[in-house]
C-alpha positions as CSV (number, residue, x, y, z in Angstrom):
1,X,39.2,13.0,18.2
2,X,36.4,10.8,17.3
3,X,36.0,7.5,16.2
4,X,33.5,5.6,18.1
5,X,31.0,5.7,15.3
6,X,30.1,7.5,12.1
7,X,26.8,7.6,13.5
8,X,27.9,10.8,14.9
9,X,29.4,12.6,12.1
10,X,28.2,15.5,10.9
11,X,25.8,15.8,7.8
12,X,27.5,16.7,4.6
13,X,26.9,20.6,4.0
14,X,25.0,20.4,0.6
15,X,22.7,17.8,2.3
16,X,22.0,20.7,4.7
17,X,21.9,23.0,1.8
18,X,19.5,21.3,0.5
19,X,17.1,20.5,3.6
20,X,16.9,24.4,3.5
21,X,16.1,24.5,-0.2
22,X,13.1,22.2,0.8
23,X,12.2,24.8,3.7
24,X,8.9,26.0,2.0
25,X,5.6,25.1,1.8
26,X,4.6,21.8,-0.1
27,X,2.1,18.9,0.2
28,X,2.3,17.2,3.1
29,X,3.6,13.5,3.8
30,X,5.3,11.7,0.6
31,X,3.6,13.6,-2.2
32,X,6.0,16.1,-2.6
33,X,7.9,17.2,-5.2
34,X,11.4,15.9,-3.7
35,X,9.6,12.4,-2.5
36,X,7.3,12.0,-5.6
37,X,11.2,12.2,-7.4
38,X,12.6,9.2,-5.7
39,X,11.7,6.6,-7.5
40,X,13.3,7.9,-10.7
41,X,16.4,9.1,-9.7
42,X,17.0,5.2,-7.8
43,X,15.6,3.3,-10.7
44,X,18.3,5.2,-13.0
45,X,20.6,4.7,-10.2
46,X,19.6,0.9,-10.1
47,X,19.3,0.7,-14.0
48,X,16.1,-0.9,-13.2
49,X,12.4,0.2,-11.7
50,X,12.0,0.4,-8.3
51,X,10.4,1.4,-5.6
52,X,12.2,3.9,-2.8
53,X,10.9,5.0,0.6
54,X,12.5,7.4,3.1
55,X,12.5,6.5,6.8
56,X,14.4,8.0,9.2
57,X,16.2,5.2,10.8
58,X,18.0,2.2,9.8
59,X,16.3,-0.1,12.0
60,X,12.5,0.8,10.3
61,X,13.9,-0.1,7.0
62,X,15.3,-3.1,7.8
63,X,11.8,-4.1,9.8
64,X,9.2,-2.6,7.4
65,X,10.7,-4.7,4.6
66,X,11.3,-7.6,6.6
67,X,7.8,-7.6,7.2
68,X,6.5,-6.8,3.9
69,X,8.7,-10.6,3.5
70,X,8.0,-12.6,6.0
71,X,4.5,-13.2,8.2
72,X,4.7,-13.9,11.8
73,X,4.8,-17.4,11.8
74,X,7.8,-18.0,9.6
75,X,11.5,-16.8,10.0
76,X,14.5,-14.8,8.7
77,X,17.8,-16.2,8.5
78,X,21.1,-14.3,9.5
79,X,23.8,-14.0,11.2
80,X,23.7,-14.2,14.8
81,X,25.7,-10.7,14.9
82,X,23.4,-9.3,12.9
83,X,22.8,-5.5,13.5
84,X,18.7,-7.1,13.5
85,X,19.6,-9.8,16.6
86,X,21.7,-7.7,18.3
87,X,21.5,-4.0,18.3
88,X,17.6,-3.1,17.2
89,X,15.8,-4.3,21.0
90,X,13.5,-6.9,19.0
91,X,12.1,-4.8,16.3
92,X,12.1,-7.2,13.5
93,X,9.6,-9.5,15.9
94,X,7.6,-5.9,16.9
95,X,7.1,-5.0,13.1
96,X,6.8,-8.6,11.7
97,X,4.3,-9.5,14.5
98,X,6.4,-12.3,15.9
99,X,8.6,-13.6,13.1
100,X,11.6,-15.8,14.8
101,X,15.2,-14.7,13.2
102,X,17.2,-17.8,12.5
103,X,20.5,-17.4,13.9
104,X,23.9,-18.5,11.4
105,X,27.8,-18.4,12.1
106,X,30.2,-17.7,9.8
107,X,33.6,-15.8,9.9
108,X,33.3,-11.7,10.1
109,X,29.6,-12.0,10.6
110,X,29.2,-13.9,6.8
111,X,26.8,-16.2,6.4
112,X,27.0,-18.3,3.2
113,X,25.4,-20.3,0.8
114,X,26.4,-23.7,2.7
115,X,25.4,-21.9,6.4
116,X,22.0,-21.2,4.8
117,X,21.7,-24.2,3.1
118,X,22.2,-26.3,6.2
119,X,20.6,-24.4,8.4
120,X,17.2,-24.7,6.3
121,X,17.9,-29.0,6.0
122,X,17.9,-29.2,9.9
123,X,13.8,-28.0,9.7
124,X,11.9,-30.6,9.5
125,X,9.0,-29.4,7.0
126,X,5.8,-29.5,9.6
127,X,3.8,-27.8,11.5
128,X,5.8,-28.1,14.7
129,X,8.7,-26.2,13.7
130,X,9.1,-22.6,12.2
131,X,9.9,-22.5,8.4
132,X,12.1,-20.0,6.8
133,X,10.7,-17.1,4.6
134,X,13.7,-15.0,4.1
135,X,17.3,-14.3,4.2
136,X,18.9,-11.1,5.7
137,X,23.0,-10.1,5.0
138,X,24.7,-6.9,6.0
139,X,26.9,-5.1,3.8
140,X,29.5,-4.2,4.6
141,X,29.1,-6.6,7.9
142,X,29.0,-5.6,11.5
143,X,32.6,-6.7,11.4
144,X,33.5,-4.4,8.6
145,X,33.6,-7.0,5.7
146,X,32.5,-6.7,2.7
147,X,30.1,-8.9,0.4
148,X,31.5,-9.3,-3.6
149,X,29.2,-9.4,-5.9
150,X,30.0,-13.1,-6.3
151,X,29.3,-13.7,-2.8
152,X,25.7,-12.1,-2.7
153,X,25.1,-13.5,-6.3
154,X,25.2,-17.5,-4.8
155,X,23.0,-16.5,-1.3
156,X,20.6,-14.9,-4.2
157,X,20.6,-18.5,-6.4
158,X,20.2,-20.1,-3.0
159,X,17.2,-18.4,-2.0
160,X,15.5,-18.4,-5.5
161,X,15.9,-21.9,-5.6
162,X,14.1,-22.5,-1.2
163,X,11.8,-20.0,-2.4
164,X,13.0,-17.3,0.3
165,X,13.1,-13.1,-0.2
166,X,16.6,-11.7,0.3
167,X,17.3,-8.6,2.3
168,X,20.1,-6.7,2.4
169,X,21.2,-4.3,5.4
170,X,23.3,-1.6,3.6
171,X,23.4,0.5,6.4
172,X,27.3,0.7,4.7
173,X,26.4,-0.2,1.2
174,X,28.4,2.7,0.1
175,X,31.2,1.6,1.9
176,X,31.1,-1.5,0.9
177,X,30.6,-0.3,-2.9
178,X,33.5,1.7,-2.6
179,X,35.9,-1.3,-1.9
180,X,34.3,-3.2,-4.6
181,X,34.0,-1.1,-7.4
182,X,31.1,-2.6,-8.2
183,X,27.4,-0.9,-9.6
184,X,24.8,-0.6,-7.4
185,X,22.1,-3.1,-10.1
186,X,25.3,-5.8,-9.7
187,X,25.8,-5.8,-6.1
188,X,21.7,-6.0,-5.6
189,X,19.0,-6.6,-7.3
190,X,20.9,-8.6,-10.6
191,X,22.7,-10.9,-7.4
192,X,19.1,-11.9,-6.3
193,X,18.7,-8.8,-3.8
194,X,14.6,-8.0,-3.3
195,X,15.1,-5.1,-1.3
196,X,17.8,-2.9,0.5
197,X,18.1,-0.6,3.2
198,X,20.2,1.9,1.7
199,X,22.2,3.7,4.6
200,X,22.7,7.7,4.2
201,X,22.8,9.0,7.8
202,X,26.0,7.6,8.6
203,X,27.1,8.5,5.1
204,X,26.9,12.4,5.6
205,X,22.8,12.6,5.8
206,X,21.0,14.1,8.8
207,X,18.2,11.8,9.4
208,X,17.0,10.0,6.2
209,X,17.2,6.4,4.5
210,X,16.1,4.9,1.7
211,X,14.3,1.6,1.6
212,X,14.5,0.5,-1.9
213,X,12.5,-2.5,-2.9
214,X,13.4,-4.5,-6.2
215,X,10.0,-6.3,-6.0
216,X,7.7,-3.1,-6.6
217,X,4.8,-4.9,-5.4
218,X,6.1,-4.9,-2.1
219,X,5.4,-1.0,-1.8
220,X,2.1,-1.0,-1.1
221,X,2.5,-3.2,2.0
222,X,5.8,-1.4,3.1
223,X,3.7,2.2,2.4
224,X,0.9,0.8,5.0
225,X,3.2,-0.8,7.6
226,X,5.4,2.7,7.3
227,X,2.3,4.6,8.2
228,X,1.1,2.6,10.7
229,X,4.4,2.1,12.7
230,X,4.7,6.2,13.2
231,X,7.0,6.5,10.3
232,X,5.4,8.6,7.8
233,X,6.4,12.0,8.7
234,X,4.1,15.1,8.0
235,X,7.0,16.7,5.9
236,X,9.1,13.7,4.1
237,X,10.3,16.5,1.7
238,X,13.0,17.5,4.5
239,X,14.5,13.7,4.1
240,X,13.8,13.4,0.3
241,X,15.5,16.6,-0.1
242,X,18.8,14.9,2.1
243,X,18.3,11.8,-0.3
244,X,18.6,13.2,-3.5
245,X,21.1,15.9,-2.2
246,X,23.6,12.9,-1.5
247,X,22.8,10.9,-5.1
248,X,23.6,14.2,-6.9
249,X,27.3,13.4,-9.2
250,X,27.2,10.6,-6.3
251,X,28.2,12.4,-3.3
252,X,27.0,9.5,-1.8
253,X,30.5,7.3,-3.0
254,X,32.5,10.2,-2.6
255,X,31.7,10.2,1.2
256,X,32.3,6.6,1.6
257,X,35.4,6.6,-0.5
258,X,36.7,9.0,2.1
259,X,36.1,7.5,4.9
260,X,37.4,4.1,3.7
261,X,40.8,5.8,3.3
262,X,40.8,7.2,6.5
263,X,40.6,3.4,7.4
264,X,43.3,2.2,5.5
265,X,45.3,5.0,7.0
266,X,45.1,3.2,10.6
267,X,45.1,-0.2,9.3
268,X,48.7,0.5,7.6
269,X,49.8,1.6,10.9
270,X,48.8,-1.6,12.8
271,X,48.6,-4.8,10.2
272,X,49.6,-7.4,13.0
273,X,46.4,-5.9,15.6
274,X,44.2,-6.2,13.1
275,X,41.6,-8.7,14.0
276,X,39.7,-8.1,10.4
277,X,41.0,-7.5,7.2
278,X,39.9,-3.8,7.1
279,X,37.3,-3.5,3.9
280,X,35.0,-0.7,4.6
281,X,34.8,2.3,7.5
282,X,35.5,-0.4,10.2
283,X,39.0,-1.2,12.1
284,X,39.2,-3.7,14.9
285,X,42.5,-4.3,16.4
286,X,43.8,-6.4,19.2
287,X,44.2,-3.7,21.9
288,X,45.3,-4.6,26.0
289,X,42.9,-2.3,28.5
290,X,46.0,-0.5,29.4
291,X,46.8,0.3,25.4
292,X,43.3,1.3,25.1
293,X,43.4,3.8,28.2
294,X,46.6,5.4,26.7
295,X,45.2,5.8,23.4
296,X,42.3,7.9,25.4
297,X,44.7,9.5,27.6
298,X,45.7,10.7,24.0
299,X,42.7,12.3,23.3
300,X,41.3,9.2,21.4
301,X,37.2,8.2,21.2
302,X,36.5,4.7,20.4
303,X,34.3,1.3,21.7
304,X,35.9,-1.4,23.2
305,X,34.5,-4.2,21.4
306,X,35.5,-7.3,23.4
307,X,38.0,-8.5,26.1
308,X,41.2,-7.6,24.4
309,X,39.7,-5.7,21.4
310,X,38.8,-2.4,20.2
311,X,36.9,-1.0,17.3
312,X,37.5,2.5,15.8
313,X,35.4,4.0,12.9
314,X,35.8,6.7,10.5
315,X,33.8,9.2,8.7
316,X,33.5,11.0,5.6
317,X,34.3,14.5,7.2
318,X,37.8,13.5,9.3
319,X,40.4,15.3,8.0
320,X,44.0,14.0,8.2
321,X,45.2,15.4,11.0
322,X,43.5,13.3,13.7
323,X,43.7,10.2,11.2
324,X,47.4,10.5,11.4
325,X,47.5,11.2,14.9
326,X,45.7,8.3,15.9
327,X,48.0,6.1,13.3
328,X,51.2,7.5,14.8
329,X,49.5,6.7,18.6
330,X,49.3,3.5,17.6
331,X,52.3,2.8,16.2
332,X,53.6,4.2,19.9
333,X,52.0,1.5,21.4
């Protein structure tokens, strides 16, 4: 019973349904029928025009429109547990060319207007020391919290008013919608978001993402650096297809709304472990090594996340039965 990651969860059956659909010959690259649709259905998801690319991991989008924001002598602000500092071996440096990421604190792996703020006062405006050029937030965080709308709205007032682009690593941005309630234009690009990595793969895709880009006029530099970083696959219509298959009647909320549940499942059965409030997919709970070996002697997959700690995950395609388990194996504890 699984819950290391939702990394590993299976893709959603109509996303596979679809993939097969796309199984026929078409023009090659991005200039297919699926990918030439992309833009429209995001801009009526957005309720504004933009500009959508598939990639086919997490990491490229957040790099290829890091780099379309920031040159190599500047840097990008974020949290120091980013998913960009800490789990993606220096790729924002490889695809920016050598842009320094700024590291922030702040509770949950939050960073917030006053973090940024400060953080940008303590440069000295020179030539000896790296300026800023853009801020980067993930939501829902690497700790499983979750931005409001509120929240994202004063980081985007913030950087409007140092003159830095915002970026937003939604590799759980369903997730994190799905607690909120919020519409995708509020939580993005009306809060001051220029472009977002729009997570599917954990989500129930296969092995597409969508970059979206509020600032249209960053797709032409995103469409180069794509290309030339290996990423433009000789048949995008298999990933457009996966795309488009998960916005249909918004499979891609459903999923997330499920998976959220299976959360709040666990985190009723342990509120005083919890080392997070539980607001997305994510549960970390205060475990002993000998807790966390009997919950595997159980039949239980999850990481331990530090001394004392462990994180479980869940995914839009666990049914109850190993949800409950695992609450009632913690509750044994």
């Amino acid at each position: 019973m699984r819950f290391f990651s939702d990394n590993a969860a299976a893709a959603h059956p109509k996303v596979i349904e679809a993939i097969a659909r796309a199984n026929r010959l078409d023009t090659a690259y991005d200039g297919d029928e699926w990918s030439s649709r992309l833009d429209g259905a995001f801009s009526d998801l957005f309720e504004t025009q933009v500009r959508a690319l598939w990639v086919t991991t997490g990491t490229a989008a957040n790099c290829l429109a890091l780099a379309a924001m920031c040159p190599p002598y500047r840097a990008i602000l974020c949290h120091r547990d980013a998913h960009i500092e800490n789990d993606e071996a220096g790729a924002p440096g490889f695809f920016t060319g050598g842009a320094k990421l700024a590291l922030l604190d702040g509770q949950g792996a939050k960073i917030t207007p006053d973090s940024v703020a400060s953080a940008c006062d303590r440069i000295r405006n020179d030539v000896h020391q790296v300026q800023p050029a853009a801020i980067s937030i993930t939501n829902a965080t690497e700790y499983g919290l979750v931005y409001t709308t509120p929240q994202v709205a004063a980081l985007g007032e913030l950087a409007r008013s140092r003159g830095l682009a915002l970026h937003m690593d939604g590799a759980r941005f369903a997730n994190a919608l799905a607690t909120t309630g919020d519409s995708p234009a509020d939580a993005t690009w009306r809060a001051g978001v220029d472009a977002l990595s729009f997570g599917f793969v954990k989500n129930g895709g296969l092995n597409a993402e969508a970059l979206i880009l509020f600032r249209p006029e960053l797709a032409d530099e995103v469409a180069v650096r794509r290309k030339r970083a290996g990423h433009l696959l000789s048949k995008g219509r298999y990933l457009a297809a996966q795309i488009l298959a998960m916005l249909e009647e918004d499979l891609w909320l459903e999923n997330a709304r499920a998976a959220n549940a299976a959360a709040q499942t666990l985190a009723r059965a342990a509120p005083h472990r919890l080392v997070y409030p539980v607001q997305a997919n994510e549960i970390f709970l205060k475990a002993s090594p000998d807790e966390a070996t009997a919950l595997r002697a159980a039949g239980f997959d999850f990481y331990d996340w530090a001394p004392g700690e462990i994180r479980l995950v869940t995914s839009w395609d666990q049914s109850g039965a190993p949800v409950e388990k695992l609450a009632e194996a913690i509750v044994r504890l």
